[in-house]
C-alpha positions in Angstrom: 17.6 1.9 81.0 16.8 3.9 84.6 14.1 1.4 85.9 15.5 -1.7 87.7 13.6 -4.2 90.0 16.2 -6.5 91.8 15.6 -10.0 92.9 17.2 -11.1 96.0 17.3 -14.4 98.1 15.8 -13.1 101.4 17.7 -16.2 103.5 21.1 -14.8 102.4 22.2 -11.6 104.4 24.9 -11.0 102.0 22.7 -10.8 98.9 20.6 -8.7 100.9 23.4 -6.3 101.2 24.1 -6.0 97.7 20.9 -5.4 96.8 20.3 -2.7 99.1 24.0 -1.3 97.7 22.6 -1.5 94.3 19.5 -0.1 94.9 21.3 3.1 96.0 23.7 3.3 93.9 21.1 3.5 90.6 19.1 6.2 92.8 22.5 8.0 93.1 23.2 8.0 89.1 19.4 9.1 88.5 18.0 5.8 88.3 14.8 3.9 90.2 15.2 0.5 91.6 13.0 -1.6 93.9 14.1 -4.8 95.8 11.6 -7.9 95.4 12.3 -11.1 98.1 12.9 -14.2 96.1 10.2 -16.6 97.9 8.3 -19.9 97.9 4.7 -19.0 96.6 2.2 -21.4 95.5 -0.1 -19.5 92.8 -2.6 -21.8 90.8 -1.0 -24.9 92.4 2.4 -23.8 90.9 5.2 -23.3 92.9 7.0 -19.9 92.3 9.9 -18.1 93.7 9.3 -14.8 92.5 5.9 -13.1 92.8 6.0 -11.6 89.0 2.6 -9.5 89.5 4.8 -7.0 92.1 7.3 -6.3 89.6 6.1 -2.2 89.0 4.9 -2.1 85.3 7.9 0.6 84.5 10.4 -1.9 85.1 12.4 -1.9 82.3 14.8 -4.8 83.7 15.2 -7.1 86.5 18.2 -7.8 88.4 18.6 -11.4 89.7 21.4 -11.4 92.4 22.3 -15.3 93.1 24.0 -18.0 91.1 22.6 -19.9 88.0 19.8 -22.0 89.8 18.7 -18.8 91.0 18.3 -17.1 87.4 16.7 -20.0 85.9 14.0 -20.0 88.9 13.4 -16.1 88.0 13.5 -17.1 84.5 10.8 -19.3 85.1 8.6 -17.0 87.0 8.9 -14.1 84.4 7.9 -16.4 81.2 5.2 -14.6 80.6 6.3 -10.7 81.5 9.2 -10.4 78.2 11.3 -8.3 80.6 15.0 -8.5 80.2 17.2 -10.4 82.9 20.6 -9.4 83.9 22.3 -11.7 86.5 25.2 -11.0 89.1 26.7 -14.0 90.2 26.8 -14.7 94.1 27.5 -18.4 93.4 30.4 -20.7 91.8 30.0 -21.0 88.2 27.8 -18.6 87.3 27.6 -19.9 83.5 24.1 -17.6 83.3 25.1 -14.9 85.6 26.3 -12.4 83.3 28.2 -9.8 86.1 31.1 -11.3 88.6 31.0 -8.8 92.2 33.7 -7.0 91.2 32.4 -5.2 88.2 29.4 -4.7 89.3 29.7 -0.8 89.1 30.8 -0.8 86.0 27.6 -3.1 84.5 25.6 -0.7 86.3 26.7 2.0 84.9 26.4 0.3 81.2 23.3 -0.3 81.8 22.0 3.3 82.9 24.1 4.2 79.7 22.0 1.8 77.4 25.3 0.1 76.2 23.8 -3.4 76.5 22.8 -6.2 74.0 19.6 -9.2 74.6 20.0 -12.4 74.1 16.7 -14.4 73.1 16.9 -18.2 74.5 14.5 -20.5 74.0 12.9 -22.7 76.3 10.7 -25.9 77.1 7.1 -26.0 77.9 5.5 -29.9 79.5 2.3 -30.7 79.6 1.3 -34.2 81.1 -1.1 -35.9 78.3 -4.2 -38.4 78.9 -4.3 -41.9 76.9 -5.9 -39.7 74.6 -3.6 -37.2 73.9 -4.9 -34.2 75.5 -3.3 -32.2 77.5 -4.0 -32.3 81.5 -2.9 -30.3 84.3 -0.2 -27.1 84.7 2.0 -26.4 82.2 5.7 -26.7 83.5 8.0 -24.3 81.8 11.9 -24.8 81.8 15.2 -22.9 80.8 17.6 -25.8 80.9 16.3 -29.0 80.8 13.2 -31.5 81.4 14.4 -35.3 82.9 13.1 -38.2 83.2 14.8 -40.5 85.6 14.3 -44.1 87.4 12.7 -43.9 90.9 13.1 -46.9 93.4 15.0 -49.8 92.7 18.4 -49.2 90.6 16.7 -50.8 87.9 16.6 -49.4 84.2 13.6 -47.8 82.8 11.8 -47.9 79.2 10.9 -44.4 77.2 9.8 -44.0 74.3 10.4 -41.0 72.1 8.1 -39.6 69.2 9.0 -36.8 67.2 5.6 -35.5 65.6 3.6 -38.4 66.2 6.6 -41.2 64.8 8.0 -42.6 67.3 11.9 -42.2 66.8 13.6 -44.5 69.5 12.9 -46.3 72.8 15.6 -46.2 75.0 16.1 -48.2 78.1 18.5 -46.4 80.4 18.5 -44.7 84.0 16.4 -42.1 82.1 16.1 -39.3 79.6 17.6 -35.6 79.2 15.6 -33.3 76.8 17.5 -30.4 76.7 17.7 -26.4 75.3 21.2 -25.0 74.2 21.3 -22.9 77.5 20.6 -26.1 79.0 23.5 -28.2 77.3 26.2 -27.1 79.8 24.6 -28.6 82.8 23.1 -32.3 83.2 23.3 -32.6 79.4 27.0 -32.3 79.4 27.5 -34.5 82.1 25.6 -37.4 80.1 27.5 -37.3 77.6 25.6 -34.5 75.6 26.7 -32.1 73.2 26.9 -28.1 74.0 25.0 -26.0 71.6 25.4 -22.5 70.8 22.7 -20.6 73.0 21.2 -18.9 70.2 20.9 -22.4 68.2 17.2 -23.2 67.3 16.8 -27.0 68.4 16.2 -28.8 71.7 19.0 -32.5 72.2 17.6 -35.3 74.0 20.2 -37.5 75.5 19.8 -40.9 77.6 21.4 -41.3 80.8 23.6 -44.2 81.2 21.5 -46.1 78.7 21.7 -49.9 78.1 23.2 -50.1 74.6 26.4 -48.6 73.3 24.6 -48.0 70.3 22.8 -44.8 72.1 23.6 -41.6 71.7 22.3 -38.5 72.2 19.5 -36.9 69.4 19.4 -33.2 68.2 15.7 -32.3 66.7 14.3 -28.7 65.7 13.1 -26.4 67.8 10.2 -26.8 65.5 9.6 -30.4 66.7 6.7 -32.0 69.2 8.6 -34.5 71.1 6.0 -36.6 73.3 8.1 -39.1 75.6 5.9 -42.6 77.1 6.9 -44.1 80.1 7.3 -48.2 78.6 7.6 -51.6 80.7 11.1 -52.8 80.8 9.9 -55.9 83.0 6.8 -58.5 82.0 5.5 -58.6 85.6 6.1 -55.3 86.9 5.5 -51.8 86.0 8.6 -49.1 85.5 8.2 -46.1 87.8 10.1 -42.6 87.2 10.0 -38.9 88.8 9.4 -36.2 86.3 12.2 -33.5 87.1 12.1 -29.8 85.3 15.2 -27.0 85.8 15.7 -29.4 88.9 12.8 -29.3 90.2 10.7 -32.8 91.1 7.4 -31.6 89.8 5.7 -35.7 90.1 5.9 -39.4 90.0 5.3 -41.4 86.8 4.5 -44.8 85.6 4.2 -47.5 83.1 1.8 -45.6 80.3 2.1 -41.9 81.2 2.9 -39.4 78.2 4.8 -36.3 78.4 4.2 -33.7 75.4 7.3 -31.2 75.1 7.4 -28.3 72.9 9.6 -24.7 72.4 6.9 -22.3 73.1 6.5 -18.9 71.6 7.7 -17.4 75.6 11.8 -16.8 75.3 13.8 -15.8 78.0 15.7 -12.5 77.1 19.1 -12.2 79.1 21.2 -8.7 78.9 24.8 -9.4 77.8 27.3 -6.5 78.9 30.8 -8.2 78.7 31.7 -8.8 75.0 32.5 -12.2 76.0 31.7 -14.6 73.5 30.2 -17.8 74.2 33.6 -20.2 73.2 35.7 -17.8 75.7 32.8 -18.4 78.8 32.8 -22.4 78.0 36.7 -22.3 78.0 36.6 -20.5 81.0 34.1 -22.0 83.0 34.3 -25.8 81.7 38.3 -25.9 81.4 39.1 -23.4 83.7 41.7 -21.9 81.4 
């Protein structure tokens, strides 16, 4: 590779600074590189951090300086552009990031010498669905995760799940995880969820802190159209919930609204340079041997 873009939090002078040292250091060994801001756009009534039309169409790869949230943002934002993602941690655990500071030089100079593998990861597309099943509004897209959580009152909600049109469970708890394998590391993990290879082809939906003991967490193919319905968990009042996707708060919900979630054909391709495997990473990052 010689082309690189590099995406960089414009509020942090430090990531500035490494971008600009990166830029010139691929310029120095024969490369190209151009520095795009990472900031709040709206575009079609979607918020965006990363303004995917400026990316020069030689771009053979783009850089994402920052710390996990930042990747999955810029994964986000490139769905559509199937350009390869290579990300140098600035932040803490930097499960995603694939490049720690110090050996940044040396990725850099892996990647000018095309010694590099891609990773294909899968990831979730929402769509908010009428009474009658169709779709409405803005796809959402996400790399880790799509939640469903209580709003208001500490008070447990009702959701039911369908897998392809049967309805498979109906859990009452503070809410609902569904979840990719690059996702089962985060919020996943902390409900209680199992970790999945990334390159496993299937999507786990977990409850959070549900009601009965008898609940656990559900792993369906990648194949599958899960559809979740908000229920009623009281007779004389209705539940309310926030849907939540890759963090994000993207809108309320209420007794009655459907969500349709699906693995679209869109895959988020991330540049693996280390030889690390995946079991060394998770020991590393999760046990912090």
């Amino acid at each position: 590779m010689k082309r690189f873009c590099v995406i960089t939090n414009r509020d942090k002078e430090d990531s500035n600074q490494k971008a600009l040292y990166i830029q010139e250091y691929l310029e120095q060994k024969g490369g190209k590189c151009c520095i795009l801001e990472n900031r709040r756009v709206i575009s079609e009534g979607v918020l965006h951090y990363t303004e995917a039309e400026k990316i020069p169409e030689e771009t053979e790869c783009v850089l994402v300086l920052g710390g996990d949230g930042t990747m999955i943002q810029a994964a986000i934002d490139l769905v559509r552009s199937r350009l390869p993602v290579l990300g140098i941690n600035m932040g803490t655990v930097g499960f995603l990031t694939e490049v720690e500071p110090q050996n940044l030089e040396r990725a850099l100079d892996l990647m000018l010498g095309d010694r590099y593998t891609i990773e294909n990861r899968i990831m979730l597309r929402e769509n908010s669905l009428t009474r009658e099943g169709k779709r409405t509004g803005k796809a959402c897209y996400a790399l880790n995760d799509v939640v469903v959580s209580k709003r208001g009152e500490c008070r447990l909600i009702t959701i039911k799940v369908y897998i392809n049109d049967e309805l498979a469970d109906i859990y009452r708890a503070d809410g609902l995880i569904i979840s990719t394998p690059t996702g089962s590391t985060g919020y996943n993990l902390s409900a209680g969820g199992p970790v999945m290879v990334p390159d496993t082809e299937a999507t786990v939906i977990t409850p959070i802190c549900a009601h009965s003991l008898n609940k656990r967490s559900l792993v369906v193919s990648a194949r599958d159209r899960i559809v979740l319905e908000l229920g009623q968990t009281k007779e004389f009042q209705e539940d309310t919930a926030v849907l939540v996707v890759d963090g994000r708060t993207v809108r309320g919900l209420s007794t009655g609204d459907r969500l349709e979630i699906l693995v679209p054909e869109d895959q988020t391709r991330i540049v693996k340079l280390s030889g690390v495997s995946f079991y060394k990473k998770m020991r590393d990052k999760l046990n912090g041997n």
